[in-house]
Backbone of each chain as nested JSON, in Angstrom:
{
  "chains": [
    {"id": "A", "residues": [
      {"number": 1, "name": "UNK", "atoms": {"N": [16.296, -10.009, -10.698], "CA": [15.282, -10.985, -10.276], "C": [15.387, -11.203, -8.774]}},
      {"number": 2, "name": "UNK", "atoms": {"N": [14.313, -11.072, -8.162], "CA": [14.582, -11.25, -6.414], "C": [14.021, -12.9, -6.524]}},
      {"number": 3, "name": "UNK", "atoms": {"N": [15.05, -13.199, -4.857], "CA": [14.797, -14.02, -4.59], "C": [14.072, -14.304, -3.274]}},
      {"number": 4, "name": "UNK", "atoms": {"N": [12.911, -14.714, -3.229], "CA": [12.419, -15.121, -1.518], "C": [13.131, -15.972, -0.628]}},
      {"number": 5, "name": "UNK", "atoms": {"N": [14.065, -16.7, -0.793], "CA": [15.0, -16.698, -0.159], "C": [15.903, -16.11, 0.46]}},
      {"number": 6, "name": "UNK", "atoms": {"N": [16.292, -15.216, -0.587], "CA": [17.288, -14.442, -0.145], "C": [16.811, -13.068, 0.748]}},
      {"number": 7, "name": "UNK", "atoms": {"N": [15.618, -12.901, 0.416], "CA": [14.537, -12.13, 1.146], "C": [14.008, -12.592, 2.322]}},
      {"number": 8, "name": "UNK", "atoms": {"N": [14.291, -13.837, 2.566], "CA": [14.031, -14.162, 4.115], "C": [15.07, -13.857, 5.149]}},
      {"number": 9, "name": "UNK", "atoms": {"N": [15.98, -13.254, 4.677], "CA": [17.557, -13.129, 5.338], "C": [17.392, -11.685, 5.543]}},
      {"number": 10, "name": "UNK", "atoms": {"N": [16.668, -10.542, 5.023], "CA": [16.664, -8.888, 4.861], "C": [15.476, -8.675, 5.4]}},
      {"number": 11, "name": "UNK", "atoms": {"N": [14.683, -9.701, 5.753], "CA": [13.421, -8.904, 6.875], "C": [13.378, -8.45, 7.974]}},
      {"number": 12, "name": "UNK", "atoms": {"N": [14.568, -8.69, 9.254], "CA": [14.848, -8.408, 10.374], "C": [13.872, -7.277, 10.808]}},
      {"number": 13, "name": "UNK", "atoms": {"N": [13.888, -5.796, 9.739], "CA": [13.646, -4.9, 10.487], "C": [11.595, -4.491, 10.546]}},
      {"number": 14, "name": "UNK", "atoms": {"N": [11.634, -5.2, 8.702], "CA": [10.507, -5.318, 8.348], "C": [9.404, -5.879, 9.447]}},
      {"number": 15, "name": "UNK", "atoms": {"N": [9.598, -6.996, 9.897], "CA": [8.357, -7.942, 10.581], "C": [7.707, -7.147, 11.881]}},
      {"number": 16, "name": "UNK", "atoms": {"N": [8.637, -5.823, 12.069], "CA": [7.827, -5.659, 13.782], "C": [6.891, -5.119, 13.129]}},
      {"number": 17, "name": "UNK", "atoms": {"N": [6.509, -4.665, 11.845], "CA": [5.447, -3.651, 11.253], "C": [4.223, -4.623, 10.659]}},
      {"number": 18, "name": "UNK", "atoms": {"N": [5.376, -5.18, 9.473], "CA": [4.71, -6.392, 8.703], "C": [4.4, -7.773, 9.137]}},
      {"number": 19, "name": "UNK", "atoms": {"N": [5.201, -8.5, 9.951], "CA": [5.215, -9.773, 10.33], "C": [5.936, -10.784, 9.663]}},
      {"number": 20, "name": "UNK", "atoms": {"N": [6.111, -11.205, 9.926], "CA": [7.04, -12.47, 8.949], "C": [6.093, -12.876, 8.072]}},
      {"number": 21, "name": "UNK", "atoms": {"N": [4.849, -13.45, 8.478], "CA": [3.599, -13.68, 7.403], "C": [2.934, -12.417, 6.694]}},
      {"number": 22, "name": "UNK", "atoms": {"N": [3.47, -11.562, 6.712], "CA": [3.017, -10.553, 5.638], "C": [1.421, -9.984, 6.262]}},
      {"number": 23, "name": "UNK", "atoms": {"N": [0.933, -9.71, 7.535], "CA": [-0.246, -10.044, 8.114], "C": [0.578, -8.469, 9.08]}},
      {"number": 24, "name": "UNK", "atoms": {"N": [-0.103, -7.51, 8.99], "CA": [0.274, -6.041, 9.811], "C": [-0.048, -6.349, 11.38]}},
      {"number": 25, "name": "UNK", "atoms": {"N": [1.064, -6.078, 12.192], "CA": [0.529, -6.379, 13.255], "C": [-0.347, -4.868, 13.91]}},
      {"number": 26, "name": "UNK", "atoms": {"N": [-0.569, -4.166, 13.588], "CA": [-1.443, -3.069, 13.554], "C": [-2.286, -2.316, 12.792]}},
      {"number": 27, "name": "UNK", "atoms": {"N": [-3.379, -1.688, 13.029], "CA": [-4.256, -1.386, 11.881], "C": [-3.375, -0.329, 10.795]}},
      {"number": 28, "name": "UNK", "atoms": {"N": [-2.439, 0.58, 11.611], "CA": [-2.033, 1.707, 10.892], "C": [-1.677, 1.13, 9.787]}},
      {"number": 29, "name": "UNK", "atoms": {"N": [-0.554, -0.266, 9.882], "CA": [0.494, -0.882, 8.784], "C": [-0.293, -1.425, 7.741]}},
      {"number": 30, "name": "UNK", "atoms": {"N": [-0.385, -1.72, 6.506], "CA": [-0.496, -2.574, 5.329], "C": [-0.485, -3.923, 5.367]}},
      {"number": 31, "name": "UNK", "atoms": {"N": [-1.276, -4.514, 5.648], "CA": [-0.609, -6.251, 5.054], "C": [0.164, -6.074, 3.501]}},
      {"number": 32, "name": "UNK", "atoms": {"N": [1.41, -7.042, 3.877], "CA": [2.104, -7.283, 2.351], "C": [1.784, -8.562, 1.959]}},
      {"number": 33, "name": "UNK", "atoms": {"N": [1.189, -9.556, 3.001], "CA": [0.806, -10.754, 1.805], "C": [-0.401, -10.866, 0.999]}},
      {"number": 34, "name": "UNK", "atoms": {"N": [0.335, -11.379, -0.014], "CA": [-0.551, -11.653, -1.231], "C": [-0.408, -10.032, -2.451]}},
      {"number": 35, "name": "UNK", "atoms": {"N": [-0.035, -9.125, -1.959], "CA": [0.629, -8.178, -3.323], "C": [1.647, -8.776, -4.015]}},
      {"number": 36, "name": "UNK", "atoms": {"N": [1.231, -8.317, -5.42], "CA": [2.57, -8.333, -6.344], "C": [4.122, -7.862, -5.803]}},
      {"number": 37, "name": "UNK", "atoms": {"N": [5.054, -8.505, -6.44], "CA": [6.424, -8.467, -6.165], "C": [6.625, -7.218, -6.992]}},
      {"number": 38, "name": "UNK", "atoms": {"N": [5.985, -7.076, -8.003], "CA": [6.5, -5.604, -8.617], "C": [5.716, -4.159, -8.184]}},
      {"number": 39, "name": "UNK", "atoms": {"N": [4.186, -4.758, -7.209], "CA": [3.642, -3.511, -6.921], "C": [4.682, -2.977, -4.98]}},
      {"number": 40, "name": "UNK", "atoms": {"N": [4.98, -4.029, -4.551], "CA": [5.851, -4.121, -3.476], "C": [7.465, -3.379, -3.52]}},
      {"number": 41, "name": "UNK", "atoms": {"N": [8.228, -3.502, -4.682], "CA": [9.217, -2.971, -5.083], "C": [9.016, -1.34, -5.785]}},
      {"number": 42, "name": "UNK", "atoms": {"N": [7.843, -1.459, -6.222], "CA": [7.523, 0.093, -6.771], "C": [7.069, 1.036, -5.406]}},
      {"number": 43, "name": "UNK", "atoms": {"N": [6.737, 0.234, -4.093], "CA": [6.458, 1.093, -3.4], "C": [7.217, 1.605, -2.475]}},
      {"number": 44, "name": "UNK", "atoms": {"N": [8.277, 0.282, -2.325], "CA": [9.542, 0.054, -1.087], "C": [10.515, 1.586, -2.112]}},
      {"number": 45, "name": "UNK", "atoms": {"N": [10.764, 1.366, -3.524], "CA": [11.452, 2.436, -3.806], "C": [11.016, 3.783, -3.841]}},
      {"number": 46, "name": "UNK", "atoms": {"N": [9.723, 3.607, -3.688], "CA": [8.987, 5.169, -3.603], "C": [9.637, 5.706, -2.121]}},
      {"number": 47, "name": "UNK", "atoms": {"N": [9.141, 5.242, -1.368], "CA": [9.657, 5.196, 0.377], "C": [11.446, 5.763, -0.154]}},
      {"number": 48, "name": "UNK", "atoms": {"N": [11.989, 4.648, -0.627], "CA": [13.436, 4.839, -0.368], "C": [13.77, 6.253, -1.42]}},
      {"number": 49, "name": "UNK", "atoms": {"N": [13.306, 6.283, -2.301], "CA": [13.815, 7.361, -3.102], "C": [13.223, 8.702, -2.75]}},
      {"number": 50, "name": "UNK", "atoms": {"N": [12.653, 9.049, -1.641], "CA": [11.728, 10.169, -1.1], "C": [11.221, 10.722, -1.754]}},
      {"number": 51, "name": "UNK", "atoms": {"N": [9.935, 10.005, -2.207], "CA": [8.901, 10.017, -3.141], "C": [7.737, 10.13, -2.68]}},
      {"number": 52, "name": "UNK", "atoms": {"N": [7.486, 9.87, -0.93], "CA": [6.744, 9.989, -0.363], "C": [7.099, 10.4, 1.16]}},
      {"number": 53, "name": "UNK", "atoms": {"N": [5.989, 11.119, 1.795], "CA": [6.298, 12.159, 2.53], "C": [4.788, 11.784, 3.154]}},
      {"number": 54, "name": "UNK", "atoms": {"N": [4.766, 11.975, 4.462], "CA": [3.075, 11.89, 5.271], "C": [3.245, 10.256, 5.44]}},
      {"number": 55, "name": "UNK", "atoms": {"N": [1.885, 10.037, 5.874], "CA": [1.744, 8.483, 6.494], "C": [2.726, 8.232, 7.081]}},
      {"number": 56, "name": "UNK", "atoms": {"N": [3.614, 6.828, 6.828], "CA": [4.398, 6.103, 7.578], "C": [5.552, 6.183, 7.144]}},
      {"number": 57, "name": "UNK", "atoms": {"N": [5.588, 7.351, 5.993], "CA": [7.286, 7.649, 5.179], "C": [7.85, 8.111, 6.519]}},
      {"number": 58, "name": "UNK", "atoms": {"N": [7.838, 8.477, 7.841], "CA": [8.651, 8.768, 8.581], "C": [9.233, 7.204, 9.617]}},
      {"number": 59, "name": "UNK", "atoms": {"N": [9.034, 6.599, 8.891], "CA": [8.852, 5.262, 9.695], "C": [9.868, 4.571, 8.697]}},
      {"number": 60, "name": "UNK", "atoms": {"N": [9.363, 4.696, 6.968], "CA": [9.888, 3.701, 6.259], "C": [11.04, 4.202, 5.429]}},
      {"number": 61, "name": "UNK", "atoms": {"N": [10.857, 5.481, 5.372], "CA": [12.32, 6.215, 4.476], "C": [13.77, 5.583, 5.016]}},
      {"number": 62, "name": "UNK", "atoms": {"N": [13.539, 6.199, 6.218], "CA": [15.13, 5.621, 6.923], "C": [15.136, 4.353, 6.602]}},
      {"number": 63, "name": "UNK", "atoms": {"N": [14.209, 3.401, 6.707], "CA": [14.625, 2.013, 6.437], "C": [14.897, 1.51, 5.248]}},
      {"number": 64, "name": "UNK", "atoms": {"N": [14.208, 2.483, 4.323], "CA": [14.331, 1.864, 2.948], "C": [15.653, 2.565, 2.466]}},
      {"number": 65, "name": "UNK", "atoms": {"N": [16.18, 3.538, 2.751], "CA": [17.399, 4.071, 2.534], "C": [18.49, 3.074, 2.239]}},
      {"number": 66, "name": "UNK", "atoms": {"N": [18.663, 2.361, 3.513], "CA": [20.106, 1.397, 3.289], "C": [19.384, 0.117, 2.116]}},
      {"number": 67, "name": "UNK", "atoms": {"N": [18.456, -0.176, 1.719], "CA": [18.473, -0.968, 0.735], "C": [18.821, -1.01, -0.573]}},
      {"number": 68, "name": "UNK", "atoms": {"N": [19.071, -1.781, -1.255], "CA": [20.305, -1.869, -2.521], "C": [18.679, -2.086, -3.707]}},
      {"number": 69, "name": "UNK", "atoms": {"N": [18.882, -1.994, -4.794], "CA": [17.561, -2.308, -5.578], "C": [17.723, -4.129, -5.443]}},
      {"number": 70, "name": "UNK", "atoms": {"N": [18.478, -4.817, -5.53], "CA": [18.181, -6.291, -4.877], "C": [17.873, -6.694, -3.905]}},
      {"number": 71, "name": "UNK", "atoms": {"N": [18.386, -6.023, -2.686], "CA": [17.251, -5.867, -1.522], "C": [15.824, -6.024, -2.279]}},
      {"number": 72, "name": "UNK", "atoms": {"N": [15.864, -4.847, -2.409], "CA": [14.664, -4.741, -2.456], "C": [13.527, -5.61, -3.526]}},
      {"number": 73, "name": "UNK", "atoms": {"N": [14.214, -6.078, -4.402], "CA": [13.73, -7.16, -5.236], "C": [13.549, -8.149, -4.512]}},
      {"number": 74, "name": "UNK", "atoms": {"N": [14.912, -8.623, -3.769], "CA": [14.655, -9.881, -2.419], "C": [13.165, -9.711, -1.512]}},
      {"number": 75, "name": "UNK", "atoms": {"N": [13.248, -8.61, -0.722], "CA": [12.347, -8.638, 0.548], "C": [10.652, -8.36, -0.222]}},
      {"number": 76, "name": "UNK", "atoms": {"N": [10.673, -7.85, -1.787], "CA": [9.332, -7.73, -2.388], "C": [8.742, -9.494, -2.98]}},
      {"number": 77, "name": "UNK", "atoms": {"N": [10.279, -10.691, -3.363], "CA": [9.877, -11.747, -3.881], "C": [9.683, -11.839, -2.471]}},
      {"number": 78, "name": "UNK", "atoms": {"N": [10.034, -12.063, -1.37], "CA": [9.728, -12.468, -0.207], "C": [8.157, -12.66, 0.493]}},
      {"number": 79, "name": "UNK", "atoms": {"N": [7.585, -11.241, 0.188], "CA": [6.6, -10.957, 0.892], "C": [5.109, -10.885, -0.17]}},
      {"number": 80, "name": "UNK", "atoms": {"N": [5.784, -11.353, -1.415], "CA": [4.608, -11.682, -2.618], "C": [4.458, -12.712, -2.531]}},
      {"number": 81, "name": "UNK", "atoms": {"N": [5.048, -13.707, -1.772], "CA": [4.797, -15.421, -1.399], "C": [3.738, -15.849, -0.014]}},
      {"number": 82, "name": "UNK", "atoms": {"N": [4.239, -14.722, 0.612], "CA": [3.133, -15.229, 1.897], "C": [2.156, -15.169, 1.403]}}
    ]},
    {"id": "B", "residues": [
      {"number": 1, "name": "UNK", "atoms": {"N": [-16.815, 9.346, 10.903], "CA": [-17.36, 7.472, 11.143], "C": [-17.464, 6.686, 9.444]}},
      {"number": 2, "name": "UNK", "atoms": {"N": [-16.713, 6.06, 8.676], "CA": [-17.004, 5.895, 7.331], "C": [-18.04, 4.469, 7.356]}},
      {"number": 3, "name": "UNK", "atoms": {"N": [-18.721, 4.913, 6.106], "CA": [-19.69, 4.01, 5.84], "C": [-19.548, 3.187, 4.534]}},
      {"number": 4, "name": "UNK", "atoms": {"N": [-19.484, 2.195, 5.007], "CA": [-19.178, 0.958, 3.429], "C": [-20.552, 0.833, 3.035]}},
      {"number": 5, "name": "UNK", "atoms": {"N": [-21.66, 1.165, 3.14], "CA": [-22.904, 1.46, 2.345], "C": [-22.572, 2.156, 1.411]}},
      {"number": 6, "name": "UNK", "atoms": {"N": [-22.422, 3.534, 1.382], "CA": [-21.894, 4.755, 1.181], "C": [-20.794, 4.658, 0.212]}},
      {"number": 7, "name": "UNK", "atoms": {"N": [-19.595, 4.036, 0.551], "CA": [-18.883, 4.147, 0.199], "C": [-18.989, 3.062, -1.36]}},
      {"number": 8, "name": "UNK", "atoms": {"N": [-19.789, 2.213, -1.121], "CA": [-19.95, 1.208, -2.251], "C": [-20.823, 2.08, -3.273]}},
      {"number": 9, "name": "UNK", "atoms": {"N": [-20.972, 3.297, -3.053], "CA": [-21.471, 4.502, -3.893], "C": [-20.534, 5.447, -5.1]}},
      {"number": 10, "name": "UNK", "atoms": {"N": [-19.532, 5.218, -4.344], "CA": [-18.279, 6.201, -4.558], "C": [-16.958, 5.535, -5.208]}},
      {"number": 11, "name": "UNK", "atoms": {"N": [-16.82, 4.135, -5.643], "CA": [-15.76, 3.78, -6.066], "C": [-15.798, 3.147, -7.245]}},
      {"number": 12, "name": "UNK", "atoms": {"N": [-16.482, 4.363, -8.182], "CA": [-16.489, 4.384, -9.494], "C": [-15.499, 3.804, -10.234]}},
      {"number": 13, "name": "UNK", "atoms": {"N": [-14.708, 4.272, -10.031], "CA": [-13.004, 5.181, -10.473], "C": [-12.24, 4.347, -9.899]}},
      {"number": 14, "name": "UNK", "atoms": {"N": [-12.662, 3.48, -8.737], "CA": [-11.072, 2.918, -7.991], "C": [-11.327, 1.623, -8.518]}},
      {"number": 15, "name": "UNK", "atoms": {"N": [-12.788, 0.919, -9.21], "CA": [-12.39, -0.07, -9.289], "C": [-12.168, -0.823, -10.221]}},
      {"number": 16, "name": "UNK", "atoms": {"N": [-11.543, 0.003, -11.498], "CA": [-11.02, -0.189, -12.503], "C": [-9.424, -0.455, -12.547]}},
      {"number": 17, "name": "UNK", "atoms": {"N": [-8.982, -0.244, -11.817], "CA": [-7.799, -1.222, -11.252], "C": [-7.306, -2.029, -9.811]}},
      {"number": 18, "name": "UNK", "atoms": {"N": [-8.631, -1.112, -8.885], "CA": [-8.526, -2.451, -7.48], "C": [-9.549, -3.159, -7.536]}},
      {"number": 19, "name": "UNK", "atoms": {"N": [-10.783, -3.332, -8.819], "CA": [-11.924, -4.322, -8.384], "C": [-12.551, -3.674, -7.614]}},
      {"number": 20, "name": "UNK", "atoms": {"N": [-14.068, -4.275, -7.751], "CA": [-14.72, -3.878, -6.96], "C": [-14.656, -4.933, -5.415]}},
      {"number": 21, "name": "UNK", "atoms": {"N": [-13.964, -5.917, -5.691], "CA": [-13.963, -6.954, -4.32], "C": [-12.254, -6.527, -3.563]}},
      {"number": 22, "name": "UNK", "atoms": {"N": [-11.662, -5.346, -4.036], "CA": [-10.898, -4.659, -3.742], "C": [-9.029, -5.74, -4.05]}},
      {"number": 23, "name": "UNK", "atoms": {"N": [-9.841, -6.398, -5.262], "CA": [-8.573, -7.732, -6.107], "C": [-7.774, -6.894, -7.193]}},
      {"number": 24, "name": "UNK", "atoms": {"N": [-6.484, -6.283, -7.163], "CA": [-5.677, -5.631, -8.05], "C": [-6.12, -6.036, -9.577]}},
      {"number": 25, "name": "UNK", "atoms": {"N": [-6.444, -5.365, -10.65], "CA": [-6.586, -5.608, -11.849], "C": [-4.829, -6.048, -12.389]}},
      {"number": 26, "name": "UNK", "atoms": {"N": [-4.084, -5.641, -12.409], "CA": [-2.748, -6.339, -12.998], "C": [-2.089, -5.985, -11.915]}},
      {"number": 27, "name": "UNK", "atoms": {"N": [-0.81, -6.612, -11.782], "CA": [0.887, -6.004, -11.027], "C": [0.762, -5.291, -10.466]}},
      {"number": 28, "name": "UNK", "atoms": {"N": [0.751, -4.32, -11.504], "CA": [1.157, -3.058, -10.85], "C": [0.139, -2.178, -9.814]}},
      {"number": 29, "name": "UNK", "atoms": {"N": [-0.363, -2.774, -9.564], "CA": [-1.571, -2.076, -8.69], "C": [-1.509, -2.968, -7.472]}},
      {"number": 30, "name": "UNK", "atoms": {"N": [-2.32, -2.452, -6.167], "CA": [-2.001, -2.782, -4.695], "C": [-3.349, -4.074, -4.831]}},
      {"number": 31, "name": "UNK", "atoms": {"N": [-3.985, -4.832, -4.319], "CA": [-4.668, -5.202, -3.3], "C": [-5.426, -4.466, -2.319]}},
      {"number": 32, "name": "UNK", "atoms": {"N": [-6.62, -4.109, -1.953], "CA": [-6.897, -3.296, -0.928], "C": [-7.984, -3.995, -0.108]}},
      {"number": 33, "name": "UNK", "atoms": {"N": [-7.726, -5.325, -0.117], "CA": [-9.416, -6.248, 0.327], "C": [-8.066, -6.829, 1.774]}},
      {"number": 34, "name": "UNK", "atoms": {"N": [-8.899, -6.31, 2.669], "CA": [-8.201, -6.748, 4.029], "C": [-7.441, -6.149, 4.331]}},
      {"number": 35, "name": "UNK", "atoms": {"N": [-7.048, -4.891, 4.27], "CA": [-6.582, -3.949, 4.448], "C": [-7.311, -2.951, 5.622]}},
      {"number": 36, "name": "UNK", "atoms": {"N": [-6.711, -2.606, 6.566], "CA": [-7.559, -1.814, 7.421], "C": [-8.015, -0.751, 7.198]}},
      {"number": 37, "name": "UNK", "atoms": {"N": [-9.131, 0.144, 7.474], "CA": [-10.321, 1.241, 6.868], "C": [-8.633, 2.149, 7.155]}},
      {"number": 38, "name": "UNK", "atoms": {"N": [-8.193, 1.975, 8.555], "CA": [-6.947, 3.063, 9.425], "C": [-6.089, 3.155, 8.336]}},
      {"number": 39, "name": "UNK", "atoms": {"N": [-5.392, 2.138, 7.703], "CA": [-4.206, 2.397, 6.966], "C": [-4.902, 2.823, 5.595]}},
      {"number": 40, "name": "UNK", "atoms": {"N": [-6.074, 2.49, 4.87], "CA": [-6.502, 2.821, 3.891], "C": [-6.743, 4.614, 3.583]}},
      {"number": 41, "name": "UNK", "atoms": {"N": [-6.817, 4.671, 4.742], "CA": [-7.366, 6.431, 4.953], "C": [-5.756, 7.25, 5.173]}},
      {"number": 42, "name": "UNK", "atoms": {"N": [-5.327, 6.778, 5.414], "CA": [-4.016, 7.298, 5.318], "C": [-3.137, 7.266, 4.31]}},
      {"number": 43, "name": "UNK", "atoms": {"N": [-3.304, 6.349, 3.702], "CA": [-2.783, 6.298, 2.26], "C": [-3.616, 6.989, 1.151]}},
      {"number": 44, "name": "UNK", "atoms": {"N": [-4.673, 7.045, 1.058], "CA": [-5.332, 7.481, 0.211], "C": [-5.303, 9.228, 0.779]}},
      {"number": 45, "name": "UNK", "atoms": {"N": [-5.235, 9.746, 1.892], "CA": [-5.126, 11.119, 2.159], "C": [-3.622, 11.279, 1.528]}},
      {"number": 46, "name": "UNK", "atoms": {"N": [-2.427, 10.79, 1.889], "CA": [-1.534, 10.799, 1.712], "C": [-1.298, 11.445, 0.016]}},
      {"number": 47, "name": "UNK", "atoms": {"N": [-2.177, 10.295, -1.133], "CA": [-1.606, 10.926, -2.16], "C": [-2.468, 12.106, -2.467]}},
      {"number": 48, "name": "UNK", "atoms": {"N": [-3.801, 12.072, -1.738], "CA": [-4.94, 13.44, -2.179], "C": [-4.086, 14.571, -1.629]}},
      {"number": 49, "name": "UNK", "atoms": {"N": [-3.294, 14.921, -1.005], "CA": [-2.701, 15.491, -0.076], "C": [-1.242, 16.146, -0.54]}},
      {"number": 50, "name": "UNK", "atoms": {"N": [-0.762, 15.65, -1.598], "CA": [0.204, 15.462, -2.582], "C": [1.715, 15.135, -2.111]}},
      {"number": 51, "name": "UNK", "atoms": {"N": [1.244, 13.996, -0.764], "CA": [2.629, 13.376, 0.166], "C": [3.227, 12.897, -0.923]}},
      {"number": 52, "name": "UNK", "atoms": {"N": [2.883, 12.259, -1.943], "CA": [3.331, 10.651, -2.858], "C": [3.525, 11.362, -4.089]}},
      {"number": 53, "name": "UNK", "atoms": {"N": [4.677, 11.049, -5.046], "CA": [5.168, 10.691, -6.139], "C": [5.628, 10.442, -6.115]}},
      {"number": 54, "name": "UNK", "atoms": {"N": [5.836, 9.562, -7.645], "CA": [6.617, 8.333, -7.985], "C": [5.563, 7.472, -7.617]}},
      {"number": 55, "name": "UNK", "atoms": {"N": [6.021, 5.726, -8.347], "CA": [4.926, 5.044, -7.699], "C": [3.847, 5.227, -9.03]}},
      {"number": 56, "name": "UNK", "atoms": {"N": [2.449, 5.107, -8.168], "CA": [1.542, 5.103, -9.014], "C": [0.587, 6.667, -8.826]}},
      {"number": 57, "name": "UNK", "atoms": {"N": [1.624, 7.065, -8.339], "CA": [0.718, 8.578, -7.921], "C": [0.623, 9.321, -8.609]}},
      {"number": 58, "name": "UNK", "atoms": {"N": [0.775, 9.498, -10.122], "CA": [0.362, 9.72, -11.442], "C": [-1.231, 9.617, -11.965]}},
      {"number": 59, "name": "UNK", "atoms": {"N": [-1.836, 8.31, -11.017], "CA": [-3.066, 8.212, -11.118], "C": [-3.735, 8.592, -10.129]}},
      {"number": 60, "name": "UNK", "atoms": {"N": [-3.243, 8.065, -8.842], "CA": [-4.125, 8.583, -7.736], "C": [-3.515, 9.589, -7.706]}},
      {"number": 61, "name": "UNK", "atoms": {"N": [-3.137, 10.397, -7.677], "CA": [-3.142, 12.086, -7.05], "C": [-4.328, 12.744, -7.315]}},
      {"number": 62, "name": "UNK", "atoms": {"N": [-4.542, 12.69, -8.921], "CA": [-6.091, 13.501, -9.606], "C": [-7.245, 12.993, -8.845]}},
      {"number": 63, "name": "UNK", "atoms": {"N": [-7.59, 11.533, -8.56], "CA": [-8.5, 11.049, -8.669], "C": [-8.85, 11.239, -7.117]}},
      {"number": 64, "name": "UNK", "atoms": {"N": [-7.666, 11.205, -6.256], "CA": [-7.744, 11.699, -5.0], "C": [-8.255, 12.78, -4.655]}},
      {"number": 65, "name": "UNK", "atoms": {"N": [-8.125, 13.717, -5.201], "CA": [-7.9, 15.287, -5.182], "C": [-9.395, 15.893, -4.843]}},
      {"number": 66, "name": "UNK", "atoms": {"N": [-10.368, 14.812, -5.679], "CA": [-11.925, 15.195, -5.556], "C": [-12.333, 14.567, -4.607]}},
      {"number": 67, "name": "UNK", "atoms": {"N": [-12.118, 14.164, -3.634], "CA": [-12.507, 13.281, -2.547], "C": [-12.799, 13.893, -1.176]}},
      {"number": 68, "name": "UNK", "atoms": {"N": [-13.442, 13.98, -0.506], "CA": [-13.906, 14.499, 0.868], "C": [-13.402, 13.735, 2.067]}},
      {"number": 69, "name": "UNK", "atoms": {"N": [-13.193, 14.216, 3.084], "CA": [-12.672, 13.668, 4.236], "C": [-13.63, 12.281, 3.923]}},
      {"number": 70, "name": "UNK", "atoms": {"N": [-15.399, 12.484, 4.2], "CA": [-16.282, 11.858, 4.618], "C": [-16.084, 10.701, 3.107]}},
      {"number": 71, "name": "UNK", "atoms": {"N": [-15.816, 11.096, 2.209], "CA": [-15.42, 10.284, 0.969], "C": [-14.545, 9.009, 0.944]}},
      {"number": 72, "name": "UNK", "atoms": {"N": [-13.072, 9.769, 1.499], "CA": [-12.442, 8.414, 1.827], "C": [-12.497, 7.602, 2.758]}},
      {"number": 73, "name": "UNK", "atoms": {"N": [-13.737, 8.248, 3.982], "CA": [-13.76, 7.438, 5.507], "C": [-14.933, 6.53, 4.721]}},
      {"number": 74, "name": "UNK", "atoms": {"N": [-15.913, 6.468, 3.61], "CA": [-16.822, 5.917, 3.417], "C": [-16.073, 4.858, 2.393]}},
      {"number": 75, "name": "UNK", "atoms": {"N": [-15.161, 5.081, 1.43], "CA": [-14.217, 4.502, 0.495], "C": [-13.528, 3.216, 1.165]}},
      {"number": 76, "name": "UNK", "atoms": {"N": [-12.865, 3.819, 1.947], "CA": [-11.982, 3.234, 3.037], "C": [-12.497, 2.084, 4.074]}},
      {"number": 77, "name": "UNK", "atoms": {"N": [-13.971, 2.332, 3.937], "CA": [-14.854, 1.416, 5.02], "C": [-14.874, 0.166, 4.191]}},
      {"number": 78, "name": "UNK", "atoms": {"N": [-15.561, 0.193, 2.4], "CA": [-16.058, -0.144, 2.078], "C": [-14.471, -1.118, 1.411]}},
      {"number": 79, "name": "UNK", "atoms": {"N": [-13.81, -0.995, 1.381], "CA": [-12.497, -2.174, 0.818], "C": [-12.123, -2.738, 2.169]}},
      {"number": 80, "name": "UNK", "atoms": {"N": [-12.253, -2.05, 3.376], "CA": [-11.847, -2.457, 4.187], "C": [-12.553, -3.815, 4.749]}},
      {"number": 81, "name": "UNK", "atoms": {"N": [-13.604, -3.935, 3.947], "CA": [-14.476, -5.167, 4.308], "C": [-14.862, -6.377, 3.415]}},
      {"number": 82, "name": "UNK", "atoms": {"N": [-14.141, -5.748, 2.381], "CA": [-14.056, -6.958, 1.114], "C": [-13.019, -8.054, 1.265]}}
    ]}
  ]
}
């Protein structure tokens, strides 16, 4: 079970893309607010499990690499709240 | 140049789980209403393209696959404004 709390502590690297408000600071990026916490975690592990390749997987693989699957439960309850 | 005229032609198929106001039908599916035409076209080439598995790219890969450059720039216009 993630926590958005504990997901406010694992965004550091996230926000220069996403923002702290889940709001892309560029057209290329995605807004993450307002997606599901489980469509957010199915995608963060796609990225991390190199499942995807093209777009911004050269951007997000490495990052999603060091995340743990609670990470990643954390930073998906996180960014399903904004 | 994509056209959300056009494109409100063409999203037969997508909006049986993103809506036609581009609102996720359950979880497991993205959001695509406020999303930029830029990142939309890149993701959607991405799985036509066969960057993506895992995820939900079980569905979009096929459905991608029939799509024209001018297809997803018109696709892509047309969520991008919902």
């Amino acid at each position: 079970q993630g926590s958005a709390e504990a997901g406010a502590d694992k965004i550091a690297t996230c926000v220069a893309c996403h923002g702290e408000d889940g709001k892309a600071t560029a057209d290329i990026y995605p807004n993450l607010s307002g997606q599901s916490a489980t469509y957010l975690e199915s995608s963060l592990k796609a990225y991390r499990d190199g499942q995807r390749s093209g777009g911004m997987s050269a951007v997000m693989t490495p990052q999603a690499t060091n995340l743990s699957d609670q990470d990643i439960s954390d930073i998906a309850a996180y960014y399903s709240q904004q």
